[in-house]
C-alpha positions in Angstrom: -18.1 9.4 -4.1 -14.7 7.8 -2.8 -12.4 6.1 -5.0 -9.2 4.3 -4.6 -7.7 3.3 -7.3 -4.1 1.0 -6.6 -1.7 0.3 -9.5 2.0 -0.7 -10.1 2.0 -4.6 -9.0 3.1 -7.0 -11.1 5.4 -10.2 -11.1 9.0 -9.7 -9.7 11.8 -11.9 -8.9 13.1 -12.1 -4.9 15.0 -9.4 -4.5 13.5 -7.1 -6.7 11.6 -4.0 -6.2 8.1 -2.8 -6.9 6.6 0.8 -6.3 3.0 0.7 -6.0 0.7 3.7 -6.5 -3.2 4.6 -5.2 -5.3 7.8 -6.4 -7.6 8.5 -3.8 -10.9 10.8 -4.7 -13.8 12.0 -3.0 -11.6 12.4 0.7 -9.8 15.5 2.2 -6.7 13.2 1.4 -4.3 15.7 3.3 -6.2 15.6 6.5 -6.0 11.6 6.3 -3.9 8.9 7.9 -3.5 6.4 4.8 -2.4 3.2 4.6 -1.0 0.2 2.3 -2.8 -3.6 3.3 -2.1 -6.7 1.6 -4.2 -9.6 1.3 -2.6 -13.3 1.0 -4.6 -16.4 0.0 -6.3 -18.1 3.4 -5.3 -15.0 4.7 -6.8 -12.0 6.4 -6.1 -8.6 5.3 -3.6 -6.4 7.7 -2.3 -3.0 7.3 1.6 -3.2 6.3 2.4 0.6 6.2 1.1 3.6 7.0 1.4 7.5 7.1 -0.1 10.5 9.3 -1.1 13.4 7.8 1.8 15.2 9.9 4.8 12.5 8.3 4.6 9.8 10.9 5.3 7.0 9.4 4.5 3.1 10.6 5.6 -0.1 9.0 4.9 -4.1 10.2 7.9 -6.0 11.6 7.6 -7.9 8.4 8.1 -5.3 6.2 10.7 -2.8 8.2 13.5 -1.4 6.8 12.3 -2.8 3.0 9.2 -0.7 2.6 8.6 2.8 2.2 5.2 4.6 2.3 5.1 8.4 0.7 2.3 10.8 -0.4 2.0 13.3 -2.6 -0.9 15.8 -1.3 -1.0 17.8 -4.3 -1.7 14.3 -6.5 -4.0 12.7 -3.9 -1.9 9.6 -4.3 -0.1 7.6 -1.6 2.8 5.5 -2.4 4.3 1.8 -1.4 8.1 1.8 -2.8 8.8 -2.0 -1.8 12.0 -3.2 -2.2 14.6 -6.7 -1.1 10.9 -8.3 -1.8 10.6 -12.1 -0.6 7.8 -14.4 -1.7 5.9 -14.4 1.5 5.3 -10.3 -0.1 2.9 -12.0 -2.8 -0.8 -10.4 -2.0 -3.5 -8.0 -3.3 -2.5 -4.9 -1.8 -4.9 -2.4 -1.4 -4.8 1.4 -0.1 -7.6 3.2 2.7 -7.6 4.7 5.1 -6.3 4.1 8.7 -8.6 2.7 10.0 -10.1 1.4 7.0 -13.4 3.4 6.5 -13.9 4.0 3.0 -14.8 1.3 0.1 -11.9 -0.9 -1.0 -10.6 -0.1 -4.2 -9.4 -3.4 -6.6 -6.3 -3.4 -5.7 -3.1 -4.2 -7.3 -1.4 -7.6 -7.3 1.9 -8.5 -6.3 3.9 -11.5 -6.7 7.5 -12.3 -5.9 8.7 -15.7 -7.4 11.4 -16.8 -9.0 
Protein backbone atom coordinates (compact mmCIF):
# COMPACT_ATOMS: atom_id res chain seq x y z
CA UNK A 1 0.00 0.00 0.00
CA UNK A 2 1.46 3.55 -0.94
CA UNK A 3 1.72 6.21 1.44
CA UNK A 4 2.80 9.76 1.28
CA UNK A 5 2.95 11.40 4.16
CA UNK A 6 4.00 15.55 3.75
CA UNK A 7 4.91 17.58 6.87
CA UNK A 8 6.79 20.82 7.84
CA UNK A 9 4.20 23.75 6.65
CA UNK A 10 3.10 26.13 8.70
CA UNK A 11 2.55 30.03 8.81
CA UNK A 12 5.64 32.15 7.89
CA UNK A 13 6.18 35.74 7.31
CA UNK A 14 7.48 36.97 3.54
CA UNK A 15 10.80 36.37 3.48
CA UNK A 16 11.00 33.52 5.63
CA UNK A 17 11.85 29.98 5.01
CA UNK A 18 10.11 26.73 5.37
CA UNK A 19 11.52 23.10 4.71
CA UNK A 20 8.96 20.74 4.00
CA UNK A 21 9.31 16.96 4.41
CA UNK A 22 7.24 13.68 2.69
CA UNK A 23 7.82 9.85 3.78
CA UNK A 24 6.96 7.85 0.96
CA UNK A 25 6.11 3.88 1.52
CA UNK A 26 5.02 1.18 -0.48
CA UNK A 27 7.35 2.52 -3.87
CA UNK A 28 10.91 1.63 -5.01
CA UNK A 29 11.42 5.33 -3.87
CA UNK A 30 15.11 5.28 -5.35
CA UNK A 31 14.11 4.23 -8.77
CA UNK A 32 11.47 7.20 -8.74
CA UNK A 33 11.28 10.67 -10.22
CA UNK A 34 9.45 12.63 -7.27
CA UNK A 35 8.03 15.73 -7.06
CA UNK A 36 6.69 18.72 -4.69
CA UNK A 37 2.92 20.28 -6.13
CA UNK A 38 1.10 22.91 -4.50
CA UNK A 39 -2.39 23.58 -4.55
CA UNK A 40 -3.86 27.33 -4.28
CA UNK A 41 -7.54 28.18 -3.66
CA UNK A 42 -9.50 28.38 -7.32
CA UNK A 43 -6.52 26.88 -8.32
CA UNK A 44 -5.34 23.80 -10.05
CA UNK A 45 -2.67 21.77 -8.72
CA UNK A 46 1.00 22.03 -10.70
CA UNK A 47 4.23 20.40 -9.96
CA UNK A 48 6.71 23.22 -8.54
CA UNK A 49 9.89 20.97 -8.12
CA UNK A 50 11.14 17.95 -8.96
CA UNK A 51 14.02 15.33 -8.87
CA UNK A 52 15.35 12.23 -11.05
CA UNK A 53 16.40 9.32 -9.59
CA UNK A 54 19.95 10.17 -11.17
CA UNK A 55 20.04 14.12 -9.35
CA UNK A 56 18.39 16.07 -12.11
CA UNK A 57 16.74 18.46 -10.64
CA UNK A 58 13.69 20.82 -12.18
CA UNK A 59 12.06 23.82 -10.62
CA UNK A 60 8.97 26.34 -12.06
CA UNK A 61 9.94 29.80 -13.19
CA UNK A 62 8.04 30.81 -10.16
CA UNK A 63 9.97 29.13 -7.75
CA UNK A 64 13.79 29.25 -9.33
CA UNK A 65 16.55 30.10 -7.54
CA UNK A 66 14.28 30.06 -3.97
CA UNK A 67 13.47 26.44 -3.79
CA UNK A 68 15.37 23.41 -3.36
CA UNK A 69 14.21 19.81 -3.81
CA UNK A 70 16.57 16.88 -2.03
CA UNK A 71 16.07 13.22 -1.14
CA UNK A 72 17.25 11.07 1.12
CA UNK A 73 17.09 7.32 -0.39
CA UNK A 74 18.03 5.63 2.67
CA UNK A 75 14.83 7.61 4.59
CA UNK A 76 12.45 7.29 1.62
CA UNK A 77 11.74 11.00 2.16
CA UNK A 78 12.03 13.79 -0.40
CA UNK A 79 12.51 17.21 0.63
CA UNK A 80 11.15 21.00 -0.35
CA UNK A 81 13.76 23.58 1.54
CA UNK A 82 11.72 26.82 0.40
CA UNK A 83 13.18 29.93 1.13
CA UNK A 84 12.77 34.31 0.23
CA UNK A 85 8.92 32.92 0.42
CA UNK A 86 6.21 35.48 -0.99
CA UNK A 87 2.52 35.21 -0.36
CA UNK A 88 1.50 34.01 -3.78
CA UNK A 89 3.75 30.57 -2.09
CA UNK A 90 0.54 29.98 0.21
CA UNK A 91 -0.90 26.35 -0.95
CA UNK A 92 -1.40 22.73 0.08
CA UNK A 93 1.65 21.24 -1.12
CA UNK A 94 1.73 17.76 -1.61
CA UNK A 95 4.54 15.14 -2.79
CA UNK A 96 4.13 12.06 -5.81
CA UNK A 97 5.46 11.04 -8.14
CA UNK A 98 6.38 12.56 -11.56
CA UNK A 99 3.93 12.13 -13.20
CA UNK A 100 1.57 11.82 -10.39
CA UNK A 101 0.55 8.08 -10.22
CA UNK A 102 0.14 7.17 -6.80
CA UNK A 103 -2.62 8.33 -4.19
CA UNK A 104 -2.27 11.84 -2.84
CA UNK A 105 -1.15 12.05 0.55
CA UNK A 106 -2.88 15.17 2.89
CA UNK A 107 -0.50 17.36 2.40
CA UNK A 108 1.11 20.01 4.29
CA UNK A 109 -0.06 23.64 4.39
CA UNK A 110 1.78 26.55 3.74
CA UNK A 111 1.07 30.15 4.22
CA UNK A 112 3.23 33.25 3.86
CA UNK A 113 1.60 36.44 5.32
CA UNK A 114 2.57 39.05 7.20
Amino acid sequence: QVQLVESGGGLVQPGGSLRLSCAASGIIFRLKTMGWYRQAPGNQRELVARLTSGGITNYADSVKGRFTISRDNAKNTVYLQMNSLKPEDTAVYYCNAVPSFYPWGQGTQVTVSS
